[in-house]
C-alpha positions in Angstrom: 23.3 -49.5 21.8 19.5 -47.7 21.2 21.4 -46.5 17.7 22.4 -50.4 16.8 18.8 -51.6 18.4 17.4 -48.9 15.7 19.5 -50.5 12.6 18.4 -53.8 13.8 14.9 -53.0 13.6 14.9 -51.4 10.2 17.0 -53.9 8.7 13.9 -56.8 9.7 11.6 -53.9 8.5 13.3 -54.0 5.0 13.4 -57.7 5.0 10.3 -59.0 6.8 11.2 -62.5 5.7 14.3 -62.6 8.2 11.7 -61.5 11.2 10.5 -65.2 11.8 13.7 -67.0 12.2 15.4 -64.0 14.4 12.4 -64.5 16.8 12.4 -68.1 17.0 16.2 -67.5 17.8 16.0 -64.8 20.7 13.3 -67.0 22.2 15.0 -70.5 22.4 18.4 -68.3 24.0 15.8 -66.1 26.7 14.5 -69.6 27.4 17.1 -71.7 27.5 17.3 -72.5 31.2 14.1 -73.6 30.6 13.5 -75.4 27.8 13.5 -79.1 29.8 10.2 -77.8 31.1 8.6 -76.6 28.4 9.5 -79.5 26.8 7.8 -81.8 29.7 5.0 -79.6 29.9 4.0 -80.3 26.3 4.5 -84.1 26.2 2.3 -84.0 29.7 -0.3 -81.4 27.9 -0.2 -83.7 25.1 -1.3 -86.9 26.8 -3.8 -85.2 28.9 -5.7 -84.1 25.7 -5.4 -86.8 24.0 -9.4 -87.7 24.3 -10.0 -84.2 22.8 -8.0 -84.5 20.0 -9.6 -88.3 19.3 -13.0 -86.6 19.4 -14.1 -83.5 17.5 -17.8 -82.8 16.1 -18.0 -82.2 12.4 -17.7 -78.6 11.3 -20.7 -76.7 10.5 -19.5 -73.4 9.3 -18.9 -71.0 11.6 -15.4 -69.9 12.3 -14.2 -68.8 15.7 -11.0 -66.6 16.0 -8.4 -66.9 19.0 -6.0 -63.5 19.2 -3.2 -65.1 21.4 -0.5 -62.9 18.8 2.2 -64.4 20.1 3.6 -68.1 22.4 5.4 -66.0 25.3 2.8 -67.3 27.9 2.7 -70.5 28.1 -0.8 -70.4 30.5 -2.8 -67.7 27.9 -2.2 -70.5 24.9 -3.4 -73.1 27.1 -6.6 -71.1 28.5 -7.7 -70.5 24.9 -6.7 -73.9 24.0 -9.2 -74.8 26.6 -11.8 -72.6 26.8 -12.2 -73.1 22.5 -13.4 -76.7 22.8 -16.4 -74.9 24.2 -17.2 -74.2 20.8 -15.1 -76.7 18.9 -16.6 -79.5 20.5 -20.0 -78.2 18.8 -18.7 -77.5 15.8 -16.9 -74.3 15.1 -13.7 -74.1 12.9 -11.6 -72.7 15.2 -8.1 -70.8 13.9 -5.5 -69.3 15.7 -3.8 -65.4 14.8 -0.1 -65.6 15.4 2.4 -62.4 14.5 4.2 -64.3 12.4 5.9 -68.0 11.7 8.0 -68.4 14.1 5.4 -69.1 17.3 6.5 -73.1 17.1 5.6 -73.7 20.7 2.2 -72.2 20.5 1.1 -74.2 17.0 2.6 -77.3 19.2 0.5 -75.9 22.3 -2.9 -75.3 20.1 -2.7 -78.8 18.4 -2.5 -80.5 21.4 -6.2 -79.3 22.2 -6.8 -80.5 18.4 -6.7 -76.7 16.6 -4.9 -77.0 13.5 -5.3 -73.9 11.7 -2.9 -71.3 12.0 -3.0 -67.6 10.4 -0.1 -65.9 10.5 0.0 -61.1 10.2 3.4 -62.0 8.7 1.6 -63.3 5.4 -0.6 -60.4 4.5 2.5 -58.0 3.9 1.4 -54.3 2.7 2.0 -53.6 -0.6 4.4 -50.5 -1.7 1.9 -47.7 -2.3 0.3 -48.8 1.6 4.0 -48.5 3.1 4.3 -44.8 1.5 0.5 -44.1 2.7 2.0 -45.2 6.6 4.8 -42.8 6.1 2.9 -40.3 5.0 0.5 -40.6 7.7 3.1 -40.7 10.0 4.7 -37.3 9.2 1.2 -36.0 9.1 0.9 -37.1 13.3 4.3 -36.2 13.9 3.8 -32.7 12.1 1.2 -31.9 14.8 1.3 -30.4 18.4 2.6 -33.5 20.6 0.7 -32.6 23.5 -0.7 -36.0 25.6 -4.5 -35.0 24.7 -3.7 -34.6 21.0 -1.9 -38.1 21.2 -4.0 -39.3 23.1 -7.2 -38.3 20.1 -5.1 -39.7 17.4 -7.3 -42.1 15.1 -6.3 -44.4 11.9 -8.8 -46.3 10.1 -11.3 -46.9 12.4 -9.0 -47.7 15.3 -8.2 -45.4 18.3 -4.4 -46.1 18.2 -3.7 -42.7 20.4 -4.7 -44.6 24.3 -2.8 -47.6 22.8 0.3 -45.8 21.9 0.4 -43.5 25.2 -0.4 -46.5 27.9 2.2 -48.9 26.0 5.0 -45.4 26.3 4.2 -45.8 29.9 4.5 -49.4 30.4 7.7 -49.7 28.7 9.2 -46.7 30.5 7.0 -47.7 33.9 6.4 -44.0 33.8 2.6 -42.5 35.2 2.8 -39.6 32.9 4.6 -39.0 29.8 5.7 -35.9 28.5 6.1 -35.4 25.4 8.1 -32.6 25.4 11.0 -34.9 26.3 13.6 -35.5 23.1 13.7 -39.2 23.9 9.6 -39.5 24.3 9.8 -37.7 20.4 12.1 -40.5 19.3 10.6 -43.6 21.0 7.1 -42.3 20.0 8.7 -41.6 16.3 10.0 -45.1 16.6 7.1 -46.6 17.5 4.5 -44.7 15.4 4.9 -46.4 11.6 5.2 -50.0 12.8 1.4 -49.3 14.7 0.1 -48.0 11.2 1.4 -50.9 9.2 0.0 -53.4 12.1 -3.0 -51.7 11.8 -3.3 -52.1 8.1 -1.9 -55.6 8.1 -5.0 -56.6 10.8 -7.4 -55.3 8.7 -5.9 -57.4 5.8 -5.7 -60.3 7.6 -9.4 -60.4 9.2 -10.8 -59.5 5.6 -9.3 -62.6 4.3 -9.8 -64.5 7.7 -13.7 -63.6 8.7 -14.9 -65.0 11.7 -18.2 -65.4 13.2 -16.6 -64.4 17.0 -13.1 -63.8 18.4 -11.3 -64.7 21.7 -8.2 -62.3 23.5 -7.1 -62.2 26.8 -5.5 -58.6 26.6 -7.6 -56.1 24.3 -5.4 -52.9 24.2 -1.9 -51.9 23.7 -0.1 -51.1 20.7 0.0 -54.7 19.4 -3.8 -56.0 20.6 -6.1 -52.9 20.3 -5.8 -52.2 17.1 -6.7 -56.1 15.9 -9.6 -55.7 18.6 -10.6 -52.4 16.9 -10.3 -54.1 13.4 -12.2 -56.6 14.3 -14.5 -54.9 15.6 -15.3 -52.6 12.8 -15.8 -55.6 10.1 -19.3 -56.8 12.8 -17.1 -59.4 14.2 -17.8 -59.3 18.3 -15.0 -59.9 20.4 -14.9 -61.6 23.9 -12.1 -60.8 26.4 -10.8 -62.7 28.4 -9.2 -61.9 32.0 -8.0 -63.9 34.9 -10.2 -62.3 38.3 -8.9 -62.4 41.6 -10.2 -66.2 42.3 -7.7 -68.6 41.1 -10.4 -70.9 39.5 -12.2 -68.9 37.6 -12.0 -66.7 34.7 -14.6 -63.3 33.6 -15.6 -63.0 29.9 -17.0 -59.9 28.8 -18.5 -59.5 25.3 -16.8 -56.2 22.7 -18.7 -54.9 20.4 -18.9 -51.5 18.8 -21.2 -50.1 22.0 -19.6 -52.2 24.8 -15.5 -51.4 23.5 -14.4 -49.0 25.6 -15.9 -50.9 29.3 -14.3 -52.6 31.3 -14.5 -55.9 31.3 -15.3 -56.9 34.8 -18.3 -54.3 34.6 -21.5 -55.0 35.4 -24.1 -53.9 32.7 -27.0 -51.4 34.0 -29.5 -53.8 33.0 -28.2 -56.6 35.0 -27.8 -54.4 38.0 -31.7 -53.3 37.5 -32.7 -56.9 37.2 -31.1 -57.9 40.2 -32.5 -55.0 42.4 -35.9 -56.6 41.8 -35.1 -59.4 44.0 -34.7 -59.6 47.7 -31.7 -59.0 49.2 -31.2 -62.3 51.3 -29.2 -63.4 54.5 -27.8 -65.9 51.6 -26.6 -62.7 49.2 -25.2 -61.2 52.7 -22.8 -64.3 53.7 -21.4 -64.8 50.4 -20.5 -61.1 50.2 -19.0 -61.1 53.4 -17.3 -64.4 52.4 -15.8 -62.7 49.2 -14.4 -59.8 51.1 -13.1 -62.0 53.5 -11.4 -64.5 50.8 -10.4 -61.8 49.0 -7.7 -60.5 51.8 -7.1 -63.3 54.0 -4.9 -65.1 51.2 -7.3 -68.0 50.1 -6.5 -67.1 46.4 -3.0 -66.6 44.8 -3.5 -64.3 42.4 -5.2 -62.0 45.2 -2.5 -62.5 47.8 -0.1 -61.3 45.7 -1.2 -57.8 46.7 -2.1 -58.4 50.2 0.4 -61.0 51.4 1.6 -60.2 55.3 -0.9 -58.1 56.2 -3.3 -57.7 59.4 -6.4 -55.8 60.1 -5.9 -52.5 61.3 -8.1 -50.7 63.7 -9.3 -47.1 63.5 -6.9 -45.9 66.4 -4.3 -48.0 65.1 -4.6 -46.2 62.1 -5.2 -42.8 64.0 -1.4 -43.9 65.9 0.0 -45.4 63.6 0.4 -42.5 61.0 -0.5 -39.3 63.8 -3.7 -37.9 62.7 -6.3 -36.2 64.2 -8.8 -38.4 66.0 -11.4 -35.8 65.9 -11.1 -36.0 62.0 -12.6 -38.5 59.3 -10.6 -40.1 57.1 -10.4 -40.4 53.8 -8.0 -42.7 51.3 -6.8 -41.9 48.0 -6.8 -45.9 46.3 -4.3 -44.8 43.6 -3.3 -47.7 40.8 0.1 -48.9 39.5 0.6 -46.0 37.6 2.7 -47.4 34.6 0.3 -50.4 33.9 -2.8 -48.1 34.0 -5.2 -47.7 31.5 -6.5 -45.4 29.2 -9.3 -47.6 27.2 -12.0 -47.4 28.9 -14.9 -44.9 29.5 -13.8 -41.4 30.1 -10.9 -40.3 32.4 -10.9 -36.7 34.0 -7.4 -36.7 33.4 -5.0 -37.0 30.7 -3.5 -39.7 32.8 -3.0 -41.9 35.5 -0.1 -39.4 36.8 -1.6 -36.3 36.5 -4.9 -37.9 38.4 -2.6 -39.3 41.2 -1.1 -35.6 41.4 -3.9 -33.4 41.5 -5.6 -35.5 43.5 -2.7 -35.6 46.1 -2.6 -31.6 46.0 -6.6 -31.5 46.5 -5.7 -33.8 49.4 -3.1 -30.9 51.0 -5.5 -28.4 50.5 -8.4 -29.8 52.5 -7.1 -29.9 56.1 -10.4 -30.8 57.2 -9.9 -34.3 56.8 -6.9 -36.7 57.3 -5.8 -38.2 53.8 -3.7 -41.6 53.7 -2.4 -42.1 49.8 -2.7 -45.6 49.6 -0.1 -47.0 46.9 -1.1 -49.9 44.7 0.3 -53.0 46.5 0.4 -54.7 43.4 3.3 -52.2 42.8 5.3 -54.7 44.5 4.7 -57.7 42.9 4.6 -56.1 39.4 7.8 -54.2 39.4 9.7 -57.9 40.8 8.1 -59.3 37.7 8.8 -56.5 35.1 12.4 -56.2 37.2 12.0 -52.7 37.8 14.1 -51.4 40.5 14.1 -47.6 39.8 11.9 -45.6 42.3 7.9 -45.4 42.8 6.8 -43.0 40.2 4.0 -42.0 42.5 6.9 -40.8 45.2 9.1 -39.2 42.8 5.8 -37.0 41.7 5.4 -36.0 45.2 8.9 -35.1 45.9 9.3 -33.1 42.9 6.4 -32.2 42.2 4.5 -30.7 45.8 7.7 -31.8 48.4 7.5 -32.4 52.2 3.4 -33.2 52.4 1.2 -31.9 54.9 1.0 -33.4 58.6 -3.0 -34.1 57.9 -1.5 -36.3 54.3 0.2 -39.3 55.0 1.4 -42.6 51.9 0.7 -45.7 53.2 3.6 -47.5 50.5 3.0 -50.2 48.9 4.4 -53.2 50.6 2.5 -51.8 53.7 0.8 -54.9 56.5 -2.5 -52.4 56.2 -5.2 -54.9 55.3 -6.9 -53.3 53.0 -10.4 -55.2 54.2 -9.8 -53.4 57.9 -9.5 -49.9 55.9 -13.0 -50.5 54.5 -14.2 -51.0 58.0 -12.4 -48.2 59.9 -12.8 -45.3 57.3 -14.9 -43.0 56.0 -14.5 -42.2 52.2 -12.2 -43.0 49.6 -11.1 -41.6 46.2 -10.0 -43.8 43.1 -10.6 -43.5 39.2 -12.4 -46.8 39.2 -10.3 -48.7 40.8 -11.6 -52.5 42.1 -11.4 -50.9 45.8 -14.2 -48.3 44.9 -17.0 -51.1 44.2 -15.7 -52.7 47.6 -16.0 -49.3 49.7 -19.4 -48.4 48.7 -21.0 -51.8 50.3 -19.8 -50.7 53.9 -21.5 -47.5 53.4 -18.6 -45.2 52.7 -18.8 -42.6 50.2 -16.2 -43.7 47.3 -15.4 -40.5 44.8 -14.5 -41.9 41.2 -12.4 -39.6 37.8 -13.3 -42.2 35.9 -16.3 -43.8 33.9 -16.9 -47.3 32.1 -16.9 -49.7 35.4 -19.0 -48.6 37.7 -19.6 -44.9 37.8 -23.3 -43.9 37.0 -25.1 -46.9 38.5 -26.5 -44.8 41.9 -24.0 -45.5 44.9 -20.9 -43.2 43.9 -19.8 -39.6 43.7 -19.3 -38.9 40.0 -18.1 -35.9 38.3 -18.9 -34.4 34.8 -15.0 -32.8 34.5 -12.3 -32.3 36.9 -13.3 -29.3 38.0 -16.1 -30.8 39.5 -14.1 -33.5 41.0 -11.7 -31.6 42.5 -14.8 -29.2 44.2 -15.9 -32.5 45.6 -12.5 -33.3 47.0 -12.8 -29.7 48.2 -15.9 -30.4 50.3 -15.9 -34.0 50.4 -16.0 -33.7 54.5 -19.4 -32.3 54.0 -20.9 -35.1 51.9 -23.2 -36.8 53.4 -23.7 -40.4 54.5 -24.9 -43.4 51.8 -28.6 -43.9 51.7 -29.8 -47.6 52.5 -30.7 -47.7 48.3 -27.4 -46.5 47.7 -26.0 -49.1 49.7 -27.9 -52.3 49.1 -27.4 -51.2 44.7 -23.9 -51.4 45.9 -24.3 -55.1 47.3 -25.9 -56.1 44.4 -23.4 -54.5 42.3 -20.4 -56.3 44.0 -22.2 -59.7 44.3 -22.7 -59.3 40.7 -19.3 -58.6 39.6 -17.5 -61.0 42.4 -20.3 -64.0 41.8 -22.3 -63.9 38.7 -20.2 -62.2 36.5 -17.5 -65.0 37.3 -17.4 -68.1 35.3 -16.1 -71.3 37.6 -13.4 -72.9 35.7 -14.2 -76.8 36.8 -12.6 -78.9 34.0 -9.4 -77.4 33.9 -7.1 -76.0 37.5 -4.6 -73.6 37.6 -1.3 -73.5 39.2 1.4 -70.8 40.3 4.4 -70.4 41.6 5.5 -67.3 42.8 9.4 -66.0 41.6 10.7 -63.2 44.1 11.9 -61.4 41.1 11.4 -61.7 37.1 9.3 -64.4 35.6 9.9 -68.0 34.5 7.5 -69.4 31.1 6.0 -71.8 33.8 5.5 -70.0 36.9 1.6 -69.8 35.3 0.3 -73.1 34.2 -3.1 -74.8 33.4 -3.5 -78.5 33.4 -7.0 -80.4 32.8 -9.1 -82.0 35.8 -10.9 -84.4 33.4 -9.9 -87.0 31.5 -13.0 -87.5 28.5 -16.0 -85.6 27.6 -18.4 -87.1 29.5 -16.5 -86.2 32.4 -16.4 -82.6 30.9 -20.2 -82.9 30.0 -20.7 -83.5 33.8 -19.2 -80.5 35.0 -21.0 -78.7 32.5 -18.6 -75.1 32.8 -17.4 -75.3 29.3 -21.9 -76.3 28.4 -22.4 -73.2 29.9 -19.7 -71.0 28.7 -20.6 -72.0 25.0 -24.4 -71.3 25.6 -23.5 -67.8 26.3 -20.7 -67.4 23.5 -23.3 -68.1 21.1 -26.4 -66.2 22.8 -24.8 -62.5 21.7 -25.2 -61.3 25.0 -22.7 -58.9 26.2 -22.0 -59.9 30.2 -21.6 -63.3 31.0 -23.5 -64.2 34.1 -23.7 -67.5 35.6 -27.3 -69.4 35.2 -28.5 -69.6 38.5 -29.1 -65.4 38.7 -29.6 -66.2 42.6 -26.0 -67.3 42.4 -23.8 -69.3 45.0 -20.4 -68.2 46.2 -18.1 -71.3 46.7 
């Protein structure tokens, strides 16, 4: 089967032409239970922006690019479809970057919001003499030690394709390290490697004949996204990402440019952070935090529930029962990530990867006996692997088992579907360890130390424990009962840090609601939707979101940040 999947492949590498129409093909058959829905979602998308495509400002010249690459989700096309009339509405001449011709539903999708031009990879094919340069370039990597650092360094005009290449290995093999000593690594990276090179010379071709002004993704990285975002990038043309936060209505935006690339983009710029710590921390600030924490795990929003749903609030002797540890002991909790779906882009990591972090950290866990250690696994483990349909074992626990065996009595794994409210562990316990992990910004504002491997969120901003290598970061683990407690600075930089990131940073999404629907396993092209709350733009003017957002697209600023800097959680 992998030897027919291989003949496959080069046969629509030799003809390029037959790419389009095999696509279109495979789609309408994966989709085929479904294609009533689609089908009624368009004609209802259709009539619902109707008044946008009767109205449209005259184009003055600048050209804004959307990256969507492909039409497999349904909700991405429509949340660029939307948030583009931001910029459309004023005037932009907005196209849309598709792989190739065969992304029917997402031309049908786009031109319902009234975007009509279309740019396809598939037309910008790479002459003979740049296939035999990819080749060559190819046996030039592949000639070198394959050792995950040496991967991991690998560079091709002016785009980092080595993080790309090793986080998309471990996503499709839901794997937290790979080795590339492995014979069937060698072949899937050997697989892989030439198609990257030609996509990366195919972007650059594309963008030079398509310039733009300012682009729009929703995922940045990747083997198929970061090298366009890295092309784009190095022709001056800034990139905004795009990513759905944990609140249901509203969406963060983050601005990429050659400085800002590799940070995350939920961070909050030092600058921001300074300005705010000018300004009195008020009861207001206080309540809306507390709100956020307390929305954030009690199952208000979806797309946060997903990782806490049936839990309760724990207590400290609860905890202290619950898993047998020593009373007379702090406790610390490794936050680890869903180690396949980790990332590799941003800042610098003390490890080569998500696995080896999660396994020396665990070991540096067994050796200090002067704490108790819970290993908190990802709960978003659960809902990910139902939607990937992964059913093999946790690659944290088959680390542990092969890798250290029985653990410790003072080490314990909380797993992943666990009822531990995350919220009550803030509360109950006293330091916590992640790479820079969304519960490490939490932590810090209840005045518990939070040690980080990893920079480009929110390392280096005054209330963490940072580390220069990971030697130091395993010393710290070493003595981390000794640390001592969180200054009131420390802790009110922290507030303003999270308030930031949960409030400001956070654009509210008022003219358009989103809707899910949660499948137990696998995924449906539906169960994410987006459907307007207005019905003309003078109902759109009122709400003024996509007003704002458009202000800030065009200021060049790199964090977007709500207008009222005093902010209002609702």
């Amino acid at each position: 089967m992998f030897s027919l999947e291989n003949q496959l492949r080069k046969i629509v590498n030799l003809l390029p032409w037959v790419r389009s129409p095999i696509m279109l093909m495979r789609k309408v058959w994966r989709n085929r239970s479904y294609l009533g829905q689609i089908w009624r979602d368009l004609r209802d998308t259709r009539q619902a922006t109707r008044f946008l495509r009767e109205d449209s400002a005259a184009e003055k010249g600048a050209t804004f690019n959307l990256y969507p690459l492909d039409d497999e989700s349904i909700y991405s096309l429509k949340q660029m479809g939307f948030v583009a009339q931001a910029l459309r509405l004023r005037g932009w001449k907005v196209q849309v970057l598709f792989r190739n011709r065969s992304m029917i539903l997402g031309r049908l999708y786009f031109k319902a919001f009234g975007i009509k031009r279309f740019v396809y990879l598939d037309d910008y094919p790479l002459s003979r003499k740049e296939k035999i340069y990819c080749r060559k370039k190819v046996e030039e990597f592949l000639a070198m030690p394959l050792s995950l650092q040496n991967v991991k360094s690998w560079s091709f005009e002016n785009c980092w394709i080595g993080p790309q290449i090793v986080a998309t290995l471990s996503r499709i093999r839901f794997e937290g390290t790979i080795d590339f000593q492995r014979p069937e690594v060698r072949r899937e990276l050997s697989r892989m490697l030439g198609p990257i090179l030609e996509h990366v010379l195919q972007a650059i071709k594309c963008l030079s004949y398509n310039r733009a002004d300012l682009a729009l993704t929703i995922e940045a990285n990747y083997a198929q996204f970061g090298p366009l975002v890295d092309a784009a990038i190095a022709q001056g043309i800034s990139v905004i990402q795009m990513i759905q936060p944990w609140k249901d209505d509203a969406l963060t935006f983050r601005r990429m440019t050659s400085a800002s690339r590799r940070e995350h983009p939920s961070s909050v710029s030092q600058e921001t952070l300074t300005a705010l710590m000018k300004r009195p921390w008020t009861d207001r600030e206080e309540q809306a935090l507390n709100k956020i924490f307390q929305d954030r795990y009690n199952g208000r929003w979806f797309l946060q529930n997903r990782n806490q749903s049936s839990t309760r609030p724990y207590s400290r002797d609860e905890l202290i029962r619950r898993f047998t540890l020593n009373p007379a002991k702090p406790i610390a909790v490794v936050f680890s990530q869903v180690l396949w779906d980790a990332n590799l882009f941003y800042g610098k990591d003390l490890f080569e990867d998500a696995g080896e972090w999660f396994l020396e950290t665990v070991k540096a866990a067994c050796r200090n006996s002067e704490l108790n250690w819970l290993i908190k696994l990802h709960p978003a483990n659960v809902w990910k692997r139902n939607y990937e349909d992964v059913t093999n074992d946790y690659a944290e626990l088959v680390m542990v088992r092969e890798e250290i065996g029985e653990l410790p009595s003072h080490v314990k794994i909380i797993p992943a579907d666990d009822d531990i409210s995350t919220h009550s562990l803030f509360e109950t316990i006293d330091y916590g360890v992640t790479v820079r992990g969304t519960a490490g910004l939490e932590l810090v504002c209840f005045g518990k130390n939070c040690v980080t491997a990893g920079t480009g969120r929110y390392s280096n901003l005054g209330f963490t424990l940072d580390s220069e290598d990971r030697e130091e970061y395993l010393s710290r683990l070493a003595k981390l009962h000794n640390e001592s407690k969180m200054s009131d600075d420390q802790i009110l930089r922290a507030k303003w840090h999270a308030y930031a990131a949960f409030v400001l940073r956070t654009w509210p999404m008022i003219s358009a609601q989103a809707e899910f629907r949660y499948l137990e396993r696998g995924r449906a092209p539906l169960d994410h939707n987006l459907k307007l709350t207005v019905t003309s733009l003078a109902e759109m003017d009122q709400n003024g979101d996509l007003r704002d957002w458009g202000d800030w697209a065009e200021s060049g600023t790199v964090d977007y940040l709500r207008r009222d800097l005093a902010g209002q959680y609702t």
